[in-house]
Z-matrix of the N, CA and C atoms (Angstrom, degrees):
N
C 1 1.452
C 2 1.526 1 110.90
N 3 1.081 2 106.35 1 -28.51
C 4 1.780 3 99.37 2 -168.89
C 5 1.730 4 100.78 3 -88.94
N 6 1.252 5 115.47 4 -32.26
C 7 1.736 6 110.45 5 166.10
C 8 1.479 7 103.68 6 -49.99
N 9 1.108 8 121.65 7 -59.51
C 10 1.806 9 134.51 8 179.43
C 11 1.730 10 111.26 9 -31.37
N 12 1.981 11 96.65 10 -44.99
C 13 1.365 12 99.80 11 -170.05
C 14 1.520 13 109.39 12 -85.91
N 15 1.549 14 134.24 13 -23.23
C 16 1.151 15 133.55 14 151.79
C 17 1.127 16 116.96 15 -59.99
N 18 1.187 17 122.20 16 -30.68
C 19 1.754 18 115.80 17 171.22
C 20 1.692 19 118.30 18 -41.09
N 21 1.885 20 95.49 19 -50.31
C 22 1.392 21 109.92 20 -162.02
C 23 1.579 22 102.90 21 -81.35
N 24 1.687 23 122.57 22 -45.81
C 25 1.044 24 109.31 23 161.01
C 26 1.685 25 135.79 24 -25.01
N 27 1.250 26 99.18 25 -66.55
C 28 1.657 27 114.86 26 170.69
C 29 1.564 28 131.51 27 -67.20
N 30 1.294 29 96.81 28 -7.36
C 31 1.860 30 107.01 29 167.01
C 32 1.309 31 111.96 30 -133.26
N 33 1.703 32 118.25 31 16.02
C 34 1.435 33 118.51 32 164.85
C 35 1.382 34 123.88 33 56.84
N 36 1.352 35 101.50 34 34.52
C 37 1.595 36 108.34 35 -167.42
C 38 1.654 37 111.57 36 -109.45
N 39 1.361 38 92.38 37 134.11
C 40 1.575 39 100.82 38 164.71
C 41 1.713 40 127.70 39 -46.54
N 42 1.349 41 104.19 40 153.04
C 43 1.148 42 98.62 41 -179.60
C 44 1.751 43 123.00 42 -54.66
N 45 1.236 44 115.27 43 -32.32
C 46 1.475 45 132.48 44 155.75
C 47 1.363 46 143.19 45 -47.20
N 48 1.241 47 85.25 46 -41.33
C 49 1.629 48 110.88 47 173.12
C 50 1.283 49 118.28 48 -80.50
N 51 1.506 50 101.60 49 -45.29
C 52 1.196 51 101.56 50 171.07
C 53 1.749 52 142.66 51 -66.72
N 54 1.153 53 83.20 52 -25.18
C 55 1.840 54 113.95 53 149.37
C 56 1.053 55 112.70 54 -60.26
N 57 1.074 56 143.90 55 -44.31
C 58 1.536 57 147.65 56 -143.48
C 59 1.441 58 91.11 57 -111.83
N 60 1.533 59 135.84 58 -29.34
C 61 0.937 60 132.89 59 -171.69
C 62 1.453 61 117.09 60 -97.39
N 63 1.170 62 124.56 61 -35.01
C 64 1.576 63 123.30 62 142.19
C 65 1.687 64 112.86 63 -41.07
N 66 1.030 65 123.16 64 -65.84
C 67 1.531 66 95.43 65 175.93
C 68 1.150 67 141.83 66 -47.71
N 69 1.445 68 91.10 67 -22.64
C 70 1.774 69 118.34 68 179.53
C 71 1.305 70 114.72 69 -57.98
N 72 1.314 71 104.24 70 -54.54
C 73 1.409 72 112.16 71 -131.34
C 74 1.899 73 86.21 72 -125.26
N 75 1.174 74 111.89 73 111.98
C 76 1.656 75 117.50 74 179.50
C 77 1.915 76 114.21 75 -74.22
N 78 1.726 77 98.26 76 -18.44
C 79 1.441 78 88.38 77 179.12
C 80 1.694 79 111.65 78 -75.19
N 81 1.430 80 97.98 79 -40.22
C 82 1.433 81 108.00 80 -177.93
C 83 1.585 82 115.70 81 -49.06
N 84 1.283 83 101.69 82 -42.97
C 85 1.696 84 107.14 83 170.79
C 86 1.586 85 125.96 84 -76.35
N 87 1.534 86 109.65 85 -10.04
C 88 1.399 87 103.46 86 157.79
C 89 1.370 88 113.92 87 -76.73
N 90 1.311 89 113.34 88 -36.22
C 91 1.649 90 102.34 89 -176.36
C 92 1.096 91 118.26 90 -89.48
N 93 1.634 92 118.98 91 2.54
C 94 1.646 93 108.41 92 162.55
C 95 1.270 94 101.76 93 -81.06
N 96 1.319 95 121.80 94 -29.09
C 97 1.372 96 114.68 95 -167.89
C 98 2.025 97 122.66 96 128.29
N 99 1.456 98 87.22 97 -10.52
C 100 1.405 99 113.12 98 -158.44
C 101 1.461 100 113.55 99 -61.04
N 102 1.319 101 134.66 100 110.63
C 103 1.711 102 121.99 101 166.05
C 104 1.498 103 109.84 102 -106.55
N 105 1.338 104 95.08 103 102.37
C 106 1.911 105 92.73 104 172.31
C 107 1.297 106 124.11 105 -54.69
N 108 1.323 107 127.17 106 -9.84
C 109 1.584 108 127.04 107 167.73
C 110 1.456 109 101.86 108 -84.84
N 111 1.255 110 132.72 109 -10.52
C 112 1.476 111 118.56 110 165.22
C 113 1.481 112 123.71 111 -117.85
N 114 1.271 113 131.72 112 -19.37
C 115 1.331 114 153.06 113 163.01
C 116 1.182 115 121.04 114 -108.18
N 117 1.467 116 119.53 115 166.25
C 118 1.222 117 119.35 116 148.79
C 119 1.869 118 126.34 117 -117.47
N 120 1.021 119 118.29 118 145.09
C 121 1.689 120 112.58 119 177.28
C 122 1.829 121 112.00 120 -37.05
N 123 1.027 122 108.18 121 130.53
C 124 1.584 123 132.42 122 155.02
C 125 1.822 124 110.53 123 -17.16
N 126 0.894 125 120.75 124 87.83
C 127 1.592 126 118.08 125 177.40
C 128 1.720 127 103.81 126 -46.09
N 129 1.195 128 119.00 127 142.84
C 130 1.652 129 128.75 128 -161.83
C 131 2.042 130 86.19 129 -80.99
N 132 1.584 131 135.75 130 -7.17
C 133 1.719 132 111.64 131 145.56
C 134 1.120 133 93.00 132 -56.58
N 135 1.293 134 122.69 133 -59.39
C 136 2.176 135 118.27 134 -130.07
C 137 1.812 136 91.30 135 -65.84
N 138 1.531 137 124.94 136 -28.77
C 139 1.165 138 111.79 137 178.46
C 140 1.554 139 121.33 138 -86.38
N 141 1.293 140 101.18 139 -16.40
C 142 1.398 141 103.39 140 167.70
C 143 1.552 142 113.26 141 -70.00
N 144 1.068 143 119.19 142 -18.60
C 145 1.733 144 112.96 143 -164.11
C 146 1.673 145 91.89 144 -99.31
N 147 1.295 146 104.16 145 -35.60
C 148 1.930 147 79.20 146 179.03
C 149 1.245 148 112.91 147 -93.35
N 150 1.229 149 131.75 148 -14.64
C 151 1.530 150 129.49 149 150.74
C 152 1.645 151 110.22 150 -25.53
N 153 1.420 152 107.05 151 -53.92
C 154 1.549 153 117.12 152 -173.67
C 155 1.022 154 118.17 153 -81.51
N 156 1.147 155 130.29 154 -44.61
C 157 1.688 156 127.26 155 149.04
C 158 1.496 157 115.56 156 -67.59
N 159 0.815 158 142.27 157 31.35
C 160 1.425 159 138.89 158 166.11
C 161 1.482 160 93.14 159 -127.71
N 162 1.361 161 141.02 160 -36.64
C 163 1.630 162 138.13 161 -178.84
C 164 1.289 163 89.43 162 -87.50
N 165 1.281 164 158.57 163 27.50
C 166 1.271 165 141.97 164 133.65
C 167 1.736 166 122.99 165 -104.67
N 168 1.044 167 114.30 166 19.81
C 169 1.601 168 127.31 167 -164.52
C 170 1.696 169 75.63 168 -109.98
N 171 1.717 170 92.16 169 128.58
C 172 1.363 171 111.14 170 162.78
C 173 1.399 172 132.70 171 -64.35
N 174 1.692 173 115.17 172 -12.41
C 175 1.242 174 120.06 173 164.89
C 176 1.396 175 120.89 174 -110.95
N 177 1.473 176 126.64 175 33.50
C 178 0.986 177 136.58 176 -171.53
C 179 1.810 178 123.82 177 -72.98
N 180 1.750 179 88.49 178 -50.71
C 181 1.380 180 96.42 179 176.77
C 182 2.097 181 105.91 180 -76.22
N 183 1.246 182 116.02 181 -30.33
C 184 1.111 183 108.93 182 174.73
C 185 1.326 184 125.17 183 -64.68
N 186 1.445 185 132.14 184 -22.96
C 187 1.421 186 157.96 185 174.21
C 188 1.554 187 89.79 186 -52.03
N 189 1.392 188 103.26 187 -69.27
C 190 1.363 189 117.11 188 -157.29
C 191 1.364 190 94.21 189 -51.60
N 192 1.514 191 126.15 190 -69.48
C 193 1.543 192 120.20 191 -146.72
C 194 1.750 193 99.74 192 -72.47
N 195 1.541 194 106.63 193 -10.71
C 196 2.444 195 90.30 194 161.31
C 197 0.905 196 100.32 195 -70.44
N 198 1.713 197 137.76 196 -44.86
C 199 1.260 198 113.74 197 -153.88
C 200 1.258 199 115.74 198 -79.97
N 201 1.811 200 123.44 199 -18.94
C 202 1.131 201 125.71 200 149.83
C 203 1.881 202 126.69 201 -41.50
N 204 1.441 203 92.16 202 -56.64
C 205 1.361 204 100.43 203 176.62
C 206 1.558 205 124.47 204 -55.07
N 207 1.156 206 105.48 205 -50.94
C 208 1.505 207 121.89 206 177.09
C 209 2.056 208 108.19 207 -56.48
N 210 1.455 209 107.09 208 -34.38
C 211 1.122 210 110.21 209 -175.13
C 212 1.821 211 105.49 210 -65.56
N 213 1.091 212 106.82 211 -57.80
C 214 1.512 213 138.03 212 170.92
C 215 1.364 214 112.94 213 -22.89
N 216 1.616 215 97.32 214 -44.41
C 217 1.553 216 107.95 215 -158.59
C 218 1.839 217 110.14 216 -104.40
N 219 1.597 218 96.60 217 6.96
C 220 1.800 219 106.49 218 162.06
C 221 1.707 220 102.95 219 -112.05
N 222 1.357 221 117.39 220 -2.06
C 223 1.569 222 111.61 221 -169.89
C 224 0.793 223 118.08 222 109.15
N 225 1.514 224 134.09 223 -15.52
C 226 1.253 225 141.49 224 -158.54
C 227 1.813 226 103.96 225 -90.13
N 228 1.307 227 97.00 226 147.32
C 229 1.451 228 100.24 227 -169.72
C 230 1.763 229 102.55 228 -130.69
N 231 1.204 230 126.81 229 124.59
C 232 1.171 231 123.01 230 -166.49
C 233 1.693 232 101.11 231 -117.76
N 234 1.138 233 130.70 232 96.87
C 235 1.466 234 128.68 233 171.63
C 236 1.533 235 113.13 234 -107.88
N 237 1.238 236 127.37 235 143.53
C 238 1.590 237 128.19 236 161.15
C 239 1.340 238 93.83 237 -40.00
N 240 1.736 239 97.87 238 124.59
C 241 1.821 240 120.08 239 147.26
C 242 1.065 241 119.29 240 -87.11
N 243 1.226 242 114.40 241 -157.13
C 244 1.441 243 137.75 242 147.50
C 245 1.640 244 114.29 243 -149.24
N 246 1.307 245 114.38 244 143.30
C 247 1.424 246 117.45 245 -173.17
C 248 1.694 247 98.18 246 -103.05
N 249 1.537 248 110.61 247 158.05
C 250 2.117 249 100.85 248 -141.72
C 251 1.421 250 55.57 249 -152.83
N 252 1.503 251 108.70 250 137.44
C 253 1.631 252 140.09 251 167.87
C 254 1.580 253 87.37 252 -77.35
N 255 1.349 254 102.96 253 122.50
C 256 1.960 255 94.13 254 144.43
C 257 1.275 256 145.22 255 -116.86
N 258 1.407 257 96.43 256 57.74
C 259 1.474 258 128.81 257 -171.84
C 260 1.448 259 119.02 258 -50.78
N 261 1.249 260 138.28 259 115.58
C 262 1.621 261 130.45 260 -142.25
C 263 2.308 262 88.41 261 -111.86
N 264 1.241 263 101.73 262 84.88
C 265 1.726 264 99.64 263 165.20
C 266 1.456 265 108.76 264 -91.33
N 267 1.418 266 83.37 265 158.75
C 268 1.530 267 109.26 266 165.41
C 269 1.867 268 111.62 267 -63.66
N 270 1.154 269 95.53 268 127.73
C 271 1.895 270 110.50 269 176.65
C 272 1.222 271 122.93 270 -159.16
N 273 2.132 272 108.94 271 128.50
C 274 1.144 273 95.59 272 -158.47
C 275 1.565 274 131.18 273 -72.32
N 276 1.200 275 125.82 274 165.15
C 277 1.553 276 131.18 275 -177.19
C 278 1.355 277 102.28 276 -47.78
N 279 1.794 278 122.26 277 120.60
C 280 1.012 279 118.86 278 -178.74
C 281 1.698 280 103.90 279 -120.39
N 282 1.537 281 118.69 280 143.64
C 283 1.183 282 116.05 281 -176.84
C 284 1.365 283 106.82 282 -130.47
N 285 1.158 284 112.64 283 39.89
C 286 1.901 285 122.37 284 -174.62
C 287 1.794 286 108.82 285 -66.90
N 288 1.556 287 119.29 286 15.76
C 289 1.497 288 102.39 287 -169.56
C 290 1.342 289 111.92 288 -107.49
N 291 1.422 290 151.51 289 -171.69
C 292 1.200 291 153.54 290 170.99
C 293 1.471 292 102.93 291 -30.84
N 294 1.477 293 118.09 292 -70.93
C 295 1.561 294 130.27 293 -139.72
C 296 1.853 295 99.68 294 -79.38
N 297 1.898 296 105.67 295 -15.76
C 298 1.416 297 90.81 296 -157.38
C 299 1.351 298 111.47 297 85.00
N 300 1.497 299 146.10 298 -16.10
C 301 1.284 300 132.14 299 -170.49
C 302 1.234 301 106.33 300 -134.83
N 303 1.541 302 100.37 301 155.20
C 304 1.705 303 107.29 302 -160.96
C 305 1.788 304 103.96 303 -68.92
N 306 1.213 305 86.16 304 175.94
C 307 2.041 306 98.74 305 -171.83
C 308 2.310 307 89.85 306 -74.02
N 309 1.283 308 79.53 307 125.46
C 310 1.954 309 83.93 308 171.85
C 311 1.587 310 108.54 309 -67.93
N 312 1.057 311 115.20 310 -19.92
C 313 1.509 312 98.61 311 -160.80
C 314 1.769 313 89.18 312 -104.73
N 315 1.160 314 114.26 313 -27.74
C 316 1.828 315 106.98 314 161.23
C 317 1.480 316 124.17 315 -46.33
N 318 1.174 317 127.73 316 16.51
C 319 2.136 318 112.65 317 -156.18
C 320 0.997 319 102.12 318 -105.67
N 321 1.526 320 153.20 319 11.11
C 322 1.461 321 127.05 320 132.32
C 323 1.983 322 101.24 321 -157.51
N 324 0.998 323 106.60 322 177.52
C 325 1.455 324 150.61 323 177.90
C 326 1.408 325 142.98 324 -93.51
N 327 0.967 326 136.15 325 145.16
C 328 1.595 327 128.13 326 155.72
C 329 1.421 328 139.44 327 -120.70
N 330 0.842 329 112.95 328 78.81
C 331 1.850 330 131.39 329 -160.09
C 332 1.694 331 86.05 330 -69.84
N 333 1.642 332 133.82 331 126.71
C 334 1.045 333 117.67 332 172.92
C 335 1.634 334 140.82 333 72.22
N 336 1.313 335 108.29 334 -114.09
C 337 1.127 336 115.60 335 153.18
C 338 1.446 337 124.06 336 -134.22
N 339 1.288 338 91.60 337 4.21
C 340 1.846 339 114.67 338 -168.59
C 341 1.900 340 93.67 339 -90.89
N 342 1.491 341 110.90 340 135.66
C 343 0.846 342 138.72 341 170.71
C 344 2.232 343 112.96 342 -66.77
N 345 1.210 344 132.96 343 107.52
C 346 1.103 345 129.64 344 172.76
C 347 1.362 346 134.45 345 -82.47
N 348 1.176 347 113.49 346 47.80
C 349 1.999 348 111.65 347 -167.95
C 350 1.307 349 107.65 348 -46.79
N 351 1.765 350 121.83 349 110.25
C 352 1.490 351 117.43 350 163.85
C 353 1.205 352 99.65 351 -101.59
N 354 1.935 353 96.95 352 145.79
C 355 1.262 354 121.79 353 -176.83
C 356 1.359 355 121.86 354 -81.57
């Protein structure tokens, strides 16, 4: 649970989301710890209640700034992200640049395994 709660710290996520985002997201569930063939993710109460008992523990904020420190002290740099869908839609051909002509190194994609030639 407390990997779970640095998770949410560091991607600013709701208690919901953050639920929703463990299922999502398979890296996130290796580093909580999570195997969906044997568990299931934390219902966004169960994270709300240790959120609240964990922000009332007198060594809470001090916890936090070792694991900062400790991070610090392999190189590791831990800042709020954000996790960005990279959902590949359809959009029309745009030629808004100097030349009139699309970017050359833009002309296709890979959705899958399927090849995307944009025009």
């Amino acid at each position: 649970m407390l990997r779970i709660y640095f998770l949410q710290q560091w991607y600013s996520l709701a208690d919901e989301a953050l639920e929703d985002a463990l299922y999502d997201s398979q890296a996130m569930r290796t580093f909580a710890g999570i195997d969906l063939s044997n568990e299931s993710v934390p219902d966004a109460t169960t994270l709300l209640k240790f959120r609240h008992c964990w922000s009332v523990t007198t060594w809470a904020s001090g916890f936090s700034m070792k694991v900062g420190a400790h991070l610090s002290e392999r190189k590791l740099l831990m800042k709020e992200g954000t996790i960005v869908d990279a959902t590949i839609i359809d959009a029309p051909v745009s030629t808004k640049n100097v030349a009139k002509k699309r970017d050359p190194e833009m002309h296709q994609t890979k959705k899958g395994n399927e090849v995307v030639i944009l025009e």
